[in-house]
ZAMARGU-4260 file (C-alpha; in steps of 0.2 Angstrom, whole numbers, plus 5000, padded with zeros to 4 digits):
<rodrens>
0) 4982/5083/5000 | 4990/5073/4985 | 4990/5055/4998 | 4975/5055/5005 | 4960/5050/4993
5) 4947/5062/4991 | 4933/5067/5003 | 4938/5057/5020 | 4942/5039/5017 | 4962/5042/5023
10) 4970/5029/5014 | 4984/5029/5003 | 4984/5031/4984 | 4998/5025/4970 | 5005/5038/4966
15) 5005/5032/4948 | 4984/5038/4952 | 4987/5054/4964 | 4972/5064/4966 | 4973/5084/4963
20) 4979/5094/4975 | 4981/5113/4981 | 4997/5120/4994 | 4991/5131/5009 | 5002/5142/5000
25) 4992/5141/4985 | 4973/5142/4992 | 4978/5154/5003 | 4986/5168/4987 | 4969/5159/4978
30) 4956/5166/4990 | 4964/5183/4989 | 4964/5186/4972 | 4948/5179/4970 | 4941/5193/4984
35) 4952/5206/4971 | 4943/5199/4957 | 4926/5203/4963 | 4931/5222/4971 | 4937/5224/4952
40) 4922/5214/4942 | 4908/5229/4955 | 4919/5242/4950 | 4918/5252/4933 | 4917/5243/4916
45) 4936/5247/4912 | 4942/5235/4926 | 4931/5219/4919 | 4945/5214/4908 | 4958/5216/4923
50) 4945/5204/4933 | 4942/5191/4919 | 4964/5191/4920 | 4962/5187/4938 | 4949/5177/4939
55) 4956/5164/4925 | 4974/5166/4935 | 4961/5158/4952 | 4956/5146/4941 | 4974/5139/4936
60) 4980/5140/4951 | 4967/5129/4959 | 4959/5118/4945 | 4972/5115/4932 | 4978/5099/4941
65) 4959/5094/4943 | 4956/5098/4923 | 4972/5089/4919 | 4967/5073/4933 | 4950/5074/4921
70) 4956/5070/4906 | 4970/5057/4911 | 4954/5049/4918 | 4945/5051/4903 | 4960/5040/4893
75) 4957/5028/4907 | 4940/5026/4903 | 4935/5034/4922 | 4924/5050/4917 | 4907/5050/4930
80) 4914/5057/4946 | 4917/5075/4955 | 4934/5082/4944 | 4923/5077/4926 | 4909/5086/4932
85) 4918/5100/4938 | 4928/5102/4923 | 4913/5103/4913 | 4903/5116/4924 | 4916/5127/4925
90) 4921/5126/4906 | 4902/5131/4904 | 4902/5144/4915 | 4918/5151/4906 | 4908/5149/4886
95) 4894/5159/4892 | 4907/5173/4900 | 4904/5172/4918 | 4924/5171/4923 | 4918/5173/4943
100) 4906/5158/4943 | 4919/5147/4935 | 4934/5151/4948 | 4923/5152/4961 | 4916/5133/4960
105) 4934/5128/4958 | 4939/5139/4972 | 4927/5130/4984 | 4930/5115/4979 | 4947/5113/4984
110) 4943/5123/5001 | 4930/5109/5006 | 4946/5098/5003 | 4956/5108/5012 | 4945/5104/5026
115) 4946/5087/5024 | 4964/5086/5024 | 4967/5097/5037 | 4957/5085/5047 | 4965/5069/5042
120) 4982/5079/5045 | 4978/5084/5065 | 4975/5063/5068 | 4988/5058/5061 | 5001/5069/5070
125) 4993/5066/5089 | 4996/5049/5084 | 5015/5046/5089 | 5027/5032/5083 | 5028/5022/5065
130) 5030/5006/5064 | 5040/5003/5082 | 5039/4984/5082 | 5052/4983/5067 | 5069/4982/5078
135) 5082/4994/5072 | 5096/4985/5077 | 5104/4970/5087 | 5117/4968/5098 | 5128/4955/5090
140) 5140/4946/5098 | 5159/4952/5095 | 5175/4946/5103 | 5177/4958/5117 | 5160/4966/5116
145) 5142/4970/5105 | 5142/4977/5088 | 5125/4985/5084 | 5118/4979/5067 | 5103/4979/5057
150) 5093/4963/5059 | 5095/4959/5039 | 5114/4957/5044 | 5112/4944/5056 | 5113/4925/5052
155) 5106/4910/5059 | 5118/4903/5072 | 5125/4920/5077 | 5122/4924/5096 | 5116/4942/5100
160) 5110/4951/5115 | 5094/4956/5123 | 5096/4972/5138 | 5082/4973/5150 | 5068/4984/5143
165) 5072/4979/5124 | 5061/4972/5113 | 5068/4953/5105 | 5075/4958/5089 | 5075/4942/5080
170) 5067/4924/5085 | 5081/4915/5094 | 5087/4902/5107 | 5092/4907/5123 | 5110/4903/5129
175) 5115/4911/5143 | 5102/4922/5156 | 5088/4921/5166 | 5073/4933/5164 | 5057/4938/5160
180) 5049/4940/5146 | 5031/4951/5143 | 5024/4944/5126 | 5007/4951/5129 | 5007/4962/5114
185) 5014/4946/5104 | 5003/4933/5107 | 4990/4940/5119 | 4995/4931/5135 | 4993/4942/5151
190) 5005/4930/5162 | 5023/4936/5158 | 5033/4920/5154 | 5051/4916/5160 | 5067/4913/5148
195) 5081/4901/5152 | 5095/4894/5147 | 5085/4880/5131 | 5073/4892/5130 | 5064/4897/5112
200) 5060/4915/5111 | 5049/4926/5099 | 5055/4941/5092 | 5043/4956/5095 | 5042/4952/5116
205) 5050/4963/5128 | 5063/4957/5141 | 5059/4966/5157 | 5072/4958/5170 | 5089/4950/5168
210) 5103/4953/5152 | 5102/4937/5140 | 5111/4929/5127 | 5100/4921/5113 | 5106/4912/5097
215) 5096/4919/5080 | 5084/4903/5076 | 5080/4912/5060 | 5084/4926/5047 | 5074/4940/5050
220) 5062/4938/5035 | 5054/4923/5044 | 5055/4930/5061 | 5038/4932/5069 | 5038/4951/5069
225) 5042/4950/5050 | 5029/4938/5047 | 5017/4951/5057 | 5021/4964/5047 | 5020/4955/5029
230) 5001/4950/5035 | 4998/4968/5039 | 5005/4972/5021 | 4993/4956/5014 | 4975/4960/5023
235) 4979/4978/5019 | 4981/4973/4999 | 4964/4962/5001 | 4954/4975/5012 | 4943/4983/4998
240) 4946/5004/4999 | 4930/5013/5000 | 4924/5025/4990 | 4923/5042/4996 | 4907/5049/5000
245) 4905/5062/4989 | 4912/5050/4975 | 4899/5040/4977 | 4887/5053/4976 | 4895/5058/4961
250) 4894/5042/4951 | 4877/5044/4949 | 4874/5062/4953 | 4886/5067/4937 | 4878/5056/4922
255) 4861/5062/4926 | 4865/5080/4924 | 4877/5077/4910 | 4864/5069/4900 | 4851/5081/4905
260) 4861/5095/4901 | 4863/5087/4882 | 4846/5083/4880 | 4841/5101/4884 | 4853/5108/4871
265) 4847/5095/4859 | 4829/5089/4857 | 4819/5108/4860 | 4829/5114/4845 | 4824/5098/4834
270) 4805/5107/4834 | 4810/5125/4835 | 4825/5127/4828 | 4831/5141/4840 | 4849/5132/4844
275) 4858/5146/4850 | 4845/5149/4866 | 4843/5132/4869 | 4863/5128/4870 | 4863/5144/4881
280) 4850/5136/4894 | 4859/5119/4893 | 4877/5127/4896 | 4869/5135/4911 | 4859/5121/4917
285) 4875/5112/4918 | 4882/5128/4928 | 4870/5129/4942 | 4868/5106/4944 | 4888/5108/4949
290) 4885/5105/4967 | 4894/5119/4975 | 4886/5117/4992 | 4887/5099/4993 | 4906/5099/4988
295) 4910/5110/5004 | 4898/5104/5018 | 4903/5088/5016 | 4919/5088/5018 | 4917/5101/5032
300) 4903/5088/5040 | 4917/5075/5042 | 4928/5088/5047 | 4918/5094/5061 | 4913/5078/5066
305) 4933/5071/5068 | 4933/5086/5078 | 4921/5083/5089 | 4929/5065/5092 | 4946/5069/5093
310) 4938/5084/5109 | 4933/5068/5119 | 4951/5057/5115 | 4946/5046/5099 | 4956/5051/5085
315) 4948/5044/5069 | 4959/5046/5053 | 4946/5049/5042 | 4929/5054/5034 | 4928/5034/5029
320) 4931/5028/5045 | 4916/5038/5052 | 4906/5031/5040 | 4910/5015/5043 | 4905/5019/5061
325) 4889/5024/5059 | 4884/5007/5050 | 4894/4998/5064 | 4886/4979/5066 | 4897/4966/5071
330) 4911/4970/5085 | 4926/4958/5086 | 4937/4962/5104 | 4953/4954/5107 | 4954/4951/5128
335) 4971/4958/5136 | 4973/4978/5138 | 4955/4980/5126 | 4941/4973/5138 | 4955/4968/5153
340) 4967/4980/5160 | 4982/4968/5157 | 4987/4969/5176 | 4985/4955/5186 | 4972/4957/5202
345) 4973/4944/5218 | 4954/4940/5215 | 4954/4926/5227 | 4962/4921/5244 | 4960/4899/5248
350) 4967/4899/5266 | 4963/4884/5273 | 4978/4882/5287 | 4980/4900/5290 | 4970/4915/5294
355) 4968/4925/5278 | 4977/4940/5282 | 4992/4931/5289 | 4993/4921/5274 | 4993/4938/5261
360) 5007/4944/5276 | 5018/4930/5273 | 5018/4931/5254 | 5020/4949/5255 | 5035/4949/5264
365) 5042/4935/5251 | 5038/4946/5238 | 5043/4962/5244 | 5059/4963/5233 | 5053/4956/5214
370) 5048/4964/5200 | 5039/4952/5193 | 5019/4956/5188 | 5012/4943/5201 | 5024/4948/5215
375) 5017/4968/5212 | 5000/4961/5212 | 5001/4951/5229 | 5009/4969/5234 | 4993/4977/5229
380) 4980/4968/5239 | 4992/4967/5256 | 4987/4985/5264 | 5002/4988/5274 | 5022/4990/5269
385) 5033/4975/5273 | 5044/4975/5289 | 5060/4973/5281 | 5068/4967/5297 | 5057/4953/5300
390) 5066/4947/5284 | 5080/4935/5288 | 5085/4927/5269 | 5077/4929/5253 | 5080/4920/5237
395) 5072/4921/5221 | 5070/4905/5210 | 5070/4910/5192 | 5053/4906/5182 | 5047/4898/5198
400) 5045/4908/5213 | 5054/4913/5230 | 5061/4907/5246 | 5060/4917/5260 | 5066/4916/5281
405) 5052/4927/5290 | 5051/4927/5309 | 5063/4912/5309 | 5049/4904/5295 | 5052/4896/5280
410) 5041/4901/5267 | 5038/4897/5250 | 5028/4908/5235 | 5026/4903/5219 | 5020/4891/5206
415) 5018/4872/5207 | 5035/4867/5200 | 5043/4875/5215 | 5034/4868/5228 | 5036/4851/5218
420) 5054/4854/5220 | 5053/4859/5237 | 5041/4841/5239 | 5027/4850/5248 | 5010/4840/5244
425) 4996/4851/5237 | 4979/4849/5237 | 4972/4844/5218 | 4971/4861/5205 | 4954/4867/5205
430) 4947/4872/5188 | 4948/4891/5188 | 4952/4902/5173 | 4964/4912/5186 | 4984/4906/5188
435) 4988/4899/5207 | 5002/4907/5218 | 5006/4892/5230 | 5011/4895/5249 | 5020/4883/5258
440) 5026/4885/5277 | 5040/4875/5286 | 5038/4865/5271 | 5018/4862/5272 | 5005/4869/5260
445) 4995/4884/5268 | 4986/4890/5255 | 4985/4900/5237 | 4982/4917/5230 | 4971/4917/5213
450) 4978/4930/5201 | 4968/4937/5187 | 4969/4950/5172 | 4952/4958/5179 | 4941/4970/5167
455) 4940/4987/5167 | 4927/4997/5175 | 4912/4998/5166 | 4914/4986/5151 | 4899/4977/5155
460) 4889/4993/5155 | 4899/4999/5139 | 4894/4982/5132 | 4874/4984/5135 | 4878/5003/5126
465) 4885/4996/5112 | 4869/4982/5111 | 4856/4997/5114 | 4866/5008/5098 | 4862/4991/5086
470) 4879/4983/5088 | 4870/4966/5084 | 4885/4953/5087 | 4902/4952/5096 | 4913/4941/5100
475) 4929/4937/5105 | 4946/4932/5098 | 4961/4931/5110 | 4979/4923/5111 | 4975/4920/5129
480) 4972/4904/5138 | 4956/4897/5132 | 4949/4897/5150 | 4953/4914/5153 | 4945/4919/5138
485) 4930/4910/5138 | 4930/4919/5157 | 4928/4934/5148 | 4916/4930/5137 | 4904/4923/5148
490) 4906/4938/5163 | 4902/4950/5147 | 4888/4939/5139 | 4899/4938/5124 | 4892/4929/5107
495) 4908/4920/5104 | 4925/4917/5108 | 4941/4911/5100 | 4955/4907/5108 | 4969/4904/5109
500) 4972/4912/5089 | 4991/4915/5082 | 4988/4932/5072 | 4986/4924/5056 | 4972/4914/5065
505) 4964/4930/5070 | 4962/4937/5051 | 4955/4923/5047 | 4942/4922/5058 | 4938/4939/5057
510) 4936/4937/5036 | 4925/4924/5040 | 4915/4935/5052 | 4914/4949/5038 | 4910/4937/5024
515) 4894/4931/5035 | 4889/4949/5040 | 4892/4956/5023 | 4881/4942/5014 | 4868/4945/5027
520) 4868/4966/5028 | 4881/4974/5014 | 4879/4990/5019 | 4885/4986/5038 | 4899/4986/5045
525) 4913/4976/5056 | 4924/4983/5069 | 4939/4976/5078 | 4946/4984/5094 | 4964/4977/5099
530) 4979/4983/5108 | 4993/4971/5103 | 5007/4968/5090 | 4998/4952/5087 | 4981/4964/5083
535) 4989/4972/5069 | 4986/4963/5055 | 4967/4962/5059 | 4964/4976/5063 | 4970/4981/5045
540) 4957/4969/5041 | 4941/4975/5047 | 4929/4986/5040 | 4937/4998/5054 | 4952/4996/5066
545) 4950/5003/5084 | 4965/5002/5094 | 4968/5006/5112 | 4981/5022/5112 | 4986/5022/5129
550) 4994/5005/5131 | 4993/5002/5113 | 5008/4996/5102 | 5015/5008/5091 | 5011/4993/5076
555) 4992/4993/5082 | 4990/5013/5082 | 4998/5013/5065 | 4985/4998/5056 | 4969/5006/5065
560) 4958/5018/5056 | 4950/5024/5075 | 4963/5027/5092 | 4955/5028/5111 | 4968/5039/5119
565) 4961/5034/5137 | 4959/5014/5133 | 4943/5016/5138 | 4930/5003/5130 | 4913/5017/5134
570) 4924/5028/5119 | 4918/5017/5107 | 4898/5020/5109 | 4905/5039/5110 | 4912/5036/5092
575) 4897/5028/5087 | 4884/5042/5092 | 4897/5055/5084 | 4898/5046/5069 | 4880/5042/5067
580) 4875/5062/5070 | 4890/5066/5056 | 4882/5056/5045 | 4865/5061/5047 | 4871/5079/5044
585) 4879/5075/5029 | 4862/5068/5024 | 4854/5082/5028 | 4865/5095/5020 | 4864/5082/5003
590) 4846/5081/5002 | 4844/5101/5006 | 4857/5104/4992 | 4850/5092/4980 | 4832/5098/4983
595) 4834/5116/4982 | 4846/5113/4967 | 4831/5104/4958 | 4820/5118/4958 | 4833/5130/4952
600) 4836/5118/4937 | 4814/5118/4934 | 4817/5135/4935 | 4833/5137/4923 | 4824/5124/4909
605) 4809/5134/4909 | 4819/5150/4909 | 4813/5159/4923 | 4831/5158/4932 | 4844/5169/4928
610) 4863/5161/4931 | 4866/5174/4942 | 4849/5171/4953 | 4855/5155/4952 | 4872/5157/4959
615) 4864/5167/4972 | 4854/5151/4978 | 4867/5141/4978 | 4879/5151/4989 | 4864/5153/4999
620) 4862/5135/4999 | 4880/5133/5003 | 4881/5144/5016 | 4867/5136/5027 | 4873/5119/5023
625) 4890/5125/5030 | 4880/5131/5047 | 4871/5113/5047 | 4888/5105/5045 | 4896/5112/5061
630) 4881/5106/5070 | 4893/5091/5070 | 4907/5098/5081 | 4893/5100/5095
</rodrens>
């Protein structure tokens, strides 16, 4: 409990400014003695000192880091929040001798944090993987072999090695190899691109076919996955934390009753002198304003409603981040594996010489054998298995394509520099957001397949959701092509788009985005949803970060505040309506509290309530506000 601040925001705390904190262990032996406490303080008037021993024993085990966190903040100059007016309300309880009252406020507290951290906890370990982008080692290049090393180690110059399936450790040249590279997650690019022997490669992209040999361009410090993670560490540090909640609450909540509460001990005796009854009615006026019902339901509201997400697959680490939700404005997507699968479709066949079906035949067979994305995707659309034996030769042209002998054929598949190579005219490029696979036949065009990252099902409904929720503005902000983005944008009736960004040209847009909506609305919110490496650092920037969890990168599930285990957009108006009800509830249970409170405190001032009919009400209070509260996990 000790990391997390208070009451549901999630984030990290110095630990030169660590919050109080209870052990299971220690709430746990807490709440029994407290229940011993009460069987002894009913029983015979011998056993009342033995309770006030184990009532003030529940008190210092669960508030004396809150009375010590008190007055450390009082030398800072901090005293209006939840541990000052604690401290006081239970110290009053204690001067006018009512041992139970005291524990017991202290007692509840920390289990209505208990419930908070408990639910910040369960996101946070369904959410596998730290951090995975930053390479542990590279395979150095060693007389006779590899040596693993860290990537500190490794110097400019030095040649190292990439295996199929690694992620590039370090930005480099490549110098010996053919393969190809998914950058995706890097720069937002659905079309894998192919590394040869010249070729300048980022760090942070994955080699999914041949072994290469790459010469380190740079120290790992200024390679493109360091830089990454120092922009994550740089928007985090400007990202302003939010206040908890209850905090907030609080702030204003604390100096009200305080000053009331000195006021009541000090102006009635002025004109009739009777101090001691006066100091009495102020020091329990003080007692029954500590919000006992408020410091557990809201807590457990959050609690419950971080439940209730994480039943339909959206993890949200944090009472904050459903906050933040609920006064969601402005929605900022990047393109490939968010509102796109990031797997390429054949969305058109141009045929022109051929019939159509014999045309996908032809490239079918060609591409039978390759592994790479467009070849599986021509697979996809043909609707029968290639006839191996109908295959005479087959070669693949790195980067470019394949050649293939089919029923005594020569057939050509792939992009335009291989049918340039091959000197088979084609007709102009039209102007599509798509990327061409070109055909050629005895050494004559035949036609071209359009490949395309398509969306996934039901974004555009998800999209008129999100409109009809209030979600007033979105736009777009990929690395992509600027036609395919612009594609997307337009199919999905998209505000704006950006593209193609670098990820530092992402946080930039985005601040700009939430300088303009936080000028305009303070109280609302922006959201970013991302999936890539490349969305990290953003998504550290926004008001909240929603990252795909799925297909997500282990960097972008670490920076978000919100993860959509199924990648599914629809989850975000899901989150939305969960947050928006969580809230509300909270509401509820704070005006209830706060109303019922205030007539108690009439009462007490006049002095027609008794502390202990006032304790009464408020665990009352607190009881049905804990029934509202789980309202929230429905």
């Amino acid at each position: 409990m000790g990391s997390p601040c208070c009451c549901s925001c999630g984030c990290q705390k110095r630990a030169s400014d660590t919050e109080p904190d209870v052990s299971p262990r220690r709430l746990m032996v807490s709440i029994a003695l407290f229940a011993l406490g009460v069987m002894l303080k009913l029983m015979s008037e011998e056993a009342q000192p033995a309770a006030v021993m184990v009532f003030m024993t529940v008190y210092l085990l669960t508030g004396w880091s809150v009375v010590c966190y008190t007055f450390r903040n009082l030398l800072r100059g901090r005293v209006f929040n939840e541990h000052f007016l604690m401290t006081v309300a239970t110290f009053g309880a204690f001067a006018l001798g009512d041992w139970a009252e005291g524990a017991g406020v202290m007692l509840f507290w920390q289990i209505g944090e208990a419930f908070q951290e408990r639910a910040v906890a369960r996101s946070r370990k369904l959410i596998t993987g730290l951090m995975a982008i930053r390479p542990e080692k590279v395979h150095l290049v060693r007389e006779g072999g590899t040596e693993p090393v860290p990537p500190e180690q490794v110097a400019v110059g030095q040649a190292f090695q990439v295996f199929p399936g690694e992620r590039v450790p370090l930005d480099g040249t490549v110098l010996s190899g053919e393969s190809t590279l998914d950058c995706s997650a890097l720069t937002g690019e659905s079309l894998p691109q192919q590394a040869a022997k010249g070729s300048a490669v980022l760090s942070g992209s994955i080699n999914l076919t041949g072994l290469l040999t790459l010469r380190a361009d740079k120290v790992f410090h200024e390679s493109a996955v360091a830089k990454i993670l120092a922009l994550m560490a740089e928007v985090g540090e400007r990202k302003a934390r939010a206040e908890a909640f209850i905090t907030r609450f609080a702030r204003i909540y604390t100096p009200i009753v305080t000053f009331c509460a000195l006021l009541l001990a000090v102006v009635p005796p002025l004109f009739s002198g009777a101090w001691g009854a006066w100091i009495y009615r102020a020091l329990t006026f003080l007692v029954i304003s500590c919000p006992c019902a408020l410091v557990i339901s809201v807590p457990l509201t959050f609690f419950a409603g971080m439940g209730a997400a994480s039943r339909r697959g959206i993890l949200v680490k944090g009472g904050h981040a459903l906050e933040s939700l609920a006064m969601l404005r402005t929605l900022v997507f990047d393109k490939t594996g968010t509102l796109t699968k990031g797997i390429f479709e054949i969305t058109r066949v141009i045929s022109p010489a051929l019939p159509e079906t014999k045309l996908m035949e032809l490239a079918a067979h060609a591409e039978h054998a390759s592994t790479h994305p467009l070849a599986r995707a021509i697979l996809r659309r043909y609707p029968n298995t290639p006839e191996i034996n109908r295959i005479q030769a087959i070669e693949e042209h790195a980067g470019i394509g394949v050649s293939a002998k089919i029923d005594g054929h020569a057939v050509l598949v792939g992009n335009r520099r291989l049918m340039e190579q091959a000197q088979v005219i084609l007709p102009d490029a039209e102007a599509e957001a798509g990327t061409p696979i070109w055909i050629a036949v005895d050494g004559r065009y035949a036609g071209h397949l359009i490949a395309e990252d398509t969306l996934k099902p039901g974004t555009p409904e998800t999209l008129d959701q999100l409109r009809a929720l209030g979600v007033k503005h979105m736009v777009l902000l990929s690395g992509d092509r600027a036609a395919a983005a612009q594609k997307v944008a337009d199919e999905l009736h998209l505000d704006g788009v950006h593209a193609p960004l670098l990820p530092a040209e992402k946080v930039e847009q985005t601040e700009a985005l939430l300088k303009q909506l936080h000028s305009e609305a303070p109280a609302a919110t922006l959201a970013f949803v991302g999936d890539g490496i490349n969305d990290a650092p953003v998504l550290a920037c926004a008001d909240v970060g929603i990252a795909m969890g799925g297909g997500g990168s282990d960097a972008a599930i670490e920076a978000a505040d919100v993860v959509l285990m199924t990648d599914d957009p629809k989850q975000i108006a899901d989150a939305i309506r969960i947050a928006r009800k969580t809230l509300r509830i909270a509401q509820e249970n704070i005006a209830f509290a706060i109303g019922t409170k205030g007539l108690i405190l009439l009462l007490s001032v006049c002095g027609f309530a008794s502390l202990w009919l006032a304790v009464f009400a408020d665990v009352g209070v607190a009881f049905l506000a804990i029934l509202n509260a789980l309202r929230a996990l429905r």
